[in-house]
N, C-alpha and C positions, 0 to 999 in steps of 0.2 A: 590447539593453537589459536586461542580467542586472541584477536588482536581489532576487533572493534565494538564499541562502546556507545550504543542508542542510551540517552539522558533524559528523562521529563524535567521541566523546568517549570519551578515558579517565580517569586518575584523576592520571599526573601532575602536574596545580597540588596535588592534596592530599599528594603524596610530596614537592615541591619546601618546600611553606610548613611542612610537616615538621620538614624537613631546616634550615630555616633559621636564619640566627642572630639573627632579628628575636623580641623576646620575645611581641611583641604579637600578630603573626601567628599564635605560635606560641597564644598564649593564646584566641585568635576561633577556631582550629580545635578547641582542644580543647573549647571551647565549643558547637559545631558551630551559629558564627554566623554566617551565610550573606551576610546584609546588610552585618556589620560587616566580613567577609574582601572582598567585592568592594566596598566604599569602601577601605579602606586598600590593597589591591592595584591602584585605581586612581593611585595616588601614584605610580606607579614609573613608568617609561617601558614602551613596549606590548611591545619590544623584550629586555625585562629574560628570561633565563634562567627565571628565577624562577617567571614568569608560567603556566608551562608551554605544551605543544602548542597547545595548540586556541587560546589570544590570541595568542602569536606569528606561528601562519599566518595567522591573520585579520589582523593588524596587517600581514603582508605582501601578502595579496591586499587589501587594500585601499590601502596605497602604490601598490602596482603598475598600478592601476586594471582589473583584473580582473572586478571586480563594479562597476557605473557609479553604481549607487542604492542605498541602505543600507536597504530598507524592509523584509524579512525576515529574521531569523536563527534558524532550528532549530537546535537540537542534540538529539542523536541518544545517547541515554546508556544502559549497561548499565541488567537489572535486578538492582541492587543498593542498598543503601542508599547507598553510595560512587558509584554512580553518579548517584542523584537529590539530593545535595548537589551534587555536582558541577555539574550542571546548572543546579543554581538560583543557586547562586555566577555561573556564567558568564552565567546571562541577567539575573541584577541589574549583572553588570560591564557588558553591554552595551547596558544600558539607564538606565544612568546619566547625568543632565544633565550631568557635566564630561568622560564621553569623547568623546575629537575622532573613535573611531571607531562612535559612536553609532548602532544599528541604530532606526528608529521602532517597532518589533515583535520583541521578542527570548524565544524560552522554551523548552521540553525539551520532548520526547516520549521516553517510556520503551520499551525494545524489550523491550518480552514474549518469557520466555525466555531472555534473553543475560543467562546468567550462568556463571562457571566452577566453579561446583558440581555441575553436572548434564550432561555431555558429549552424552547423546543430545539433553536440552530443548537444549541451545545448537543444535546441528546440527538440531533437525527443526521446533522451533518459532522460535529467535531468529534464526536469519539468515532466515525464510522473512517474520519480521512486520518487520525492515529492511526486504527488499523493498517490501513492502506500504507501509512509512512511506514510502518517497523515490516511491513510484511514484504513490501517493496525493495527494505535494506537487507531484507533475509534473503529473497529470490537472489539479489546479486554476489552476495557474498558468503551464503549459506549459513544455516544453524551454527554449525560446529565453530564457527568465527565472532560470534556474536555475544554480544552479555548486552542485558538490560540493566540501568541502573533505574528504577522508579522510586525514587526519594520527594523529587521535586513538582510542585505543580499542585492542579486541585484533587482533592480527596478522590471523586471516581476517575479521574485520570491515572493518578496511582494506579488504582485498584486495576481496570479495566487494564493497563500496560502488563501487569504480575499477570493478568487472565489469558493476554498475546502471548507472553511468554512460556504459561503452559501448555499454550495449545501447539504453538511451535517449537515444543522442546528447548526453549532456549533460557539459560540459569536467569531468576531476577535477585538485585540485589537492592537491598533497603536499608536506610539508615535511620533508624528511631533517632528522635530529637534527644532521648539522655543517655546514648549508649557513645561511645567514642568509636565504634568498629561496626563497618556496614555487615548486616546477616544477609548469608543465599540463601536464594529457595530454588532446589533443583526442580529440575522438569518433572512432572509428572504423568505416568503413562494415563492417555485420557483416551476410552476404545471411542472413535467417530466414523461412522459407515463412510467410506469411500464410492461404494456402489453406488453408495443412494448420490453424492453431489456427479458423480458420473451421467447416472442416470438420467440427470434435470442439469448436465452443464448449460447447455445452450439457453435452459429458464434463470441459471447463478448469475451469466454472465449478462444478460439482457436488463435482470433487474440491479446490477451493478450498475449500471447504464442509466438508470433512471427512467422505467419504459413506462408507456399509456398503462394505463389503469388497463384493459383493454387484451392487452396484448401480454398481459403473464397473468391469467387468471384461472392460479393452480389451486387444485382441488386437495391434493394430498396432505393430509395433517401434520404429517411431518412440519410442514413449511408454515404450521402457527406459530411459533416464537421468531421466524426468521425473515420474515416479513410484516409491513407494515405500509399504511397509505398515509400519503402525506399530503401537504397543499400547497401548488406551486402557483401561483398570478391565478389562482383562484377557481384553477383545475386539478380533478383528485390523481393522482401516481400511485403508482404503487412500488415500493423497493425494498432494497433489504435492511431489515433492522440492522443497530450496532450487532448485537450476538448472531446475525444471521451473514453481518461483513465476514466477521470473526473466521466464522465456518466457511465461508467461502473463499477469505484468502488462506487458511489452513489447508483446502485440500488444492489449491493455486499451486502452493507450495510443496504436500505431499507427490500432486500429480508430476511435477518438473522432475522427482527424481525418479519417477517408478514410469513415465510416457517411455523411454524405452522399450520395453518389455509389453506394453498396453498397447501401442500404437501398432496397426497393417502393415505387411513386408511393403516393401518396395515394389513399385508398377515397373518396371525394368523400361519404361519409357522414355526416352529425352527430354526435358522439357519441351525445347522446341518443336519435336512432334506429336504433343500432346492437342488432343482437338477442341478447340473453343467456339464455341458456333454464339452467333447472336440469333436467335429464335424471335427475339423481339422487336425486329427494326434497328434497333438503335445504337449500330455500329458507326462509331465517329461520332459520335452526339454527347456521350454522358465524358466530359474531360478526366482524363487521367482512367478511365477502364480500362483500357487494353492493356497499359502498364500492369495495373494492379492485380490483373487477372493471370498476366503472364509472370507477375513475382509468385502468386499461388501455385502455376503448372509447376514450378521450379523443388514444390514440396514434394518428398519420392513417392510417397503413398497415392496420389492424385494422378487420377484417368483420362478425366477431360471435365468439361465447365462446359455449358450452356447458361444463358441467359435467356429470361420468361419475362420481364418485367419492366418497364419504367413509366416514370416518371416526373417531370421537368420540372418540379416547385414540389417537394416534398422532402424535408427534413427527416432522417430518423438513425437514430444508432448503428453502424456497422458492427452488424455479429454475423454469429455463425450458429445456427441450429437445428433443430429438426424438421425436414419440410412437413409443408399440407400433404393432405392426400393425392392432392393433383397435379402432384411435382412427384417426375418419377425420375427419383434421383437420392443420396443419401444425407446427403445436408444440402440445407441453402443459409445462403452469403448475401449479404446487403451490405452494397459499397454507396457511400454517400459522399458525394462531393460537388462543391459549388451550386447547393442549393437543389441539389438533385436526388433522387434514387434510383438504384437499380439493384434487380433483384435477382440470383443469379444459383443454378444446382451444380452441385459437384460432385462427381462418382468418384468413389475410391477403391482400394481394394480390401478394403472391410469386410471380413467376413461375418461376423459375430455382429449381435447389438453392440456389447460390450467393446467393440473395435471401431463400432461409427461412434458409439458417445466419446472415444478419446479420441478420436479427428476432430469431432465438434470442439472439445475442450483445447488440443494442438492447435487449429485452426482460430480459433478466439485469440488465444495466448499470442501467436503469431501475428495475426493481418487484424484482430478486432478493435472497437475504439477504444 
């Protein structure tokens, strides 16, 4: 029951109604009238040249009966100003009362960084928050709901969307510029160790975060194509490559349906009689802790919480991962608010490695930044 439809988008409709020898068209674009170009672009057949990429395939997967239900349509559009018309043109066309291929939910999400002004922002920030979009629209409404159409948009954006698709099982569909009928390409089984992003969750999810050069500096070869440093006001980072996001929201997503079965029984504890001690001093001082610590007791797996640590002027990621050695406890938690840190262990009933690296990966997912 695919009933939502993720769209890359390029600027084609604005090159074709360009080009065209409609004066009217021509005068709503230069107008840069959004409403007025996807009412009079709905006059035409869906079919028409004209229309550009991205309604032509959609007009085709939806003939084709491809996608069964019309109730979502993203598009996925450059950061450009060309590309945020673009988008709103296409989700007022698809959200208009007289299309017969009428989505009930049609609108744009902008892909931070993808733009072709800046060759490193495209490669280190834009195709890594694509991911992030399509992967984000999967977690909520699952695989089995989704189709990609990657028709529209630039060349490795295409490509790279077809590569999200097979990583999360989910159909892409493409419409060659001389063919009249978009082709799928089904999912394909691709084997990816689960163990291993288990095993380094709390290093996935720290360098999704954007952490110190510093403070993820993993040894394991595995983690050469998945990472990469970068230059931020002129300090070095370390994060994860586009192929390295890829991996990381694939197994975001694997893990959501399999944490059941991975995740520690239940502490048979109440929350509210779970024990939270501040070890640190600094009870009443770091704002919003004690909330934040007592939304965590409220997880069944979790024992009690201690705090070791702060901090009064220290910025950094709120994760969740594998303590020092000097923390005798199974993960530690770093809550950051209002300019502050604290630094905080948590016991669970984890028996196994294998049982605290999926609290680490729960506990991220849950309360991380």
């Amino acid at each position: 029951m695919r009933d939502t439809l993720i769209c890359t988008v390029g600027t084609s409709l604005m090159g074709n109604v360009a080009r065209a020898d409609d004066a009217e068209l021509v005068r709503l674009l230069d107008a840069r009238n959004a409403k007025g170009l996807a009412v009079k672009l709905g006059s035409f057949e869906p079919d028409e040249h004209l229309l550009g990429a991205e309604i032509n395939s959609i007009h085709s997967i939806v003939s084709q009966g491809l996608i069964t239900e019309r109730k979502k349509l993203l598009f996925l559009v450059s950061d450009t100003d060309d590309g945020r018309f673009t988008g709103n043109i296409l989700s007022l066309y698809f959200k208009g009362g007289s299309n017969l291929h009428r989505f009930e939910d049609a609108g744009y999400e902008v892909i931070e960084g993808l733009t072709d002004t800046d060759v490193n922002l495209f490669r280190n920030t834009g195709l890594k928050n694509l991911v992030r979009l399509i992967a984000g629209v999967v977690r909520r409404f699952g695989a089995g709901r989704v189709l990609i159409n990657a028709t529209g948009g630039y060349k490795a954006q295409i490509s790279f969307a077809g590569m999200i698709g097979q990583a999360l099982g989910i159909p892409v569909c493409y419409l060659f510029e001389r063919f009249s009928s978009v082709i799928q390409l089904p999912p394909q089984p691709i084997s990816l160790d689960l163990s291993f992003w288990l095993e380094f969750a709390g290093t996935f999810y720290e360098l999704d975060a954007v952490s110190n050069y510093d403070a993820c500096d993993v040894h394991d070869e595995r983690f050469a194509t998945l990472v990469e440093e970068i230059d931020l006001d002129g300090k070095r980072f370390r994060s994860l490559s586009p192929t390295g996001q890829l991996f990381h929201e694939t197994f975001r997503y694997r893990f959501s349906q399999k944490s059941p079965v991975l995740l520690p029984e239940d502490s048979g504890i109440p929350p509210e009689k779970k024990k939270v001690r501040f070890e640190d001093g600094n009870a009443g001082k770091h704002k919003g802790l004690e909330n934040y610590l007592g939304r965590i007791c409220e997880t069944p797996y979790v024992k009690e919480i201690y705090t070791h640590y702060y901090h009064p002027d220290l910025t950094r990621p709120g994760i969740f991962r594998i303590p020092s050695k000097d923390i005798s406890a199974q993960v530690e938690g770093w809550f950051c608010n209002a300019g502050a840190l604290t630094k905080f262990a948590v016991n669970t009933t984890a028996a196994t490695e294998e049982q605290v690296s999926a609290c680490i990966a729960d506990l991220n997912e849950r309360f991380g930044a």
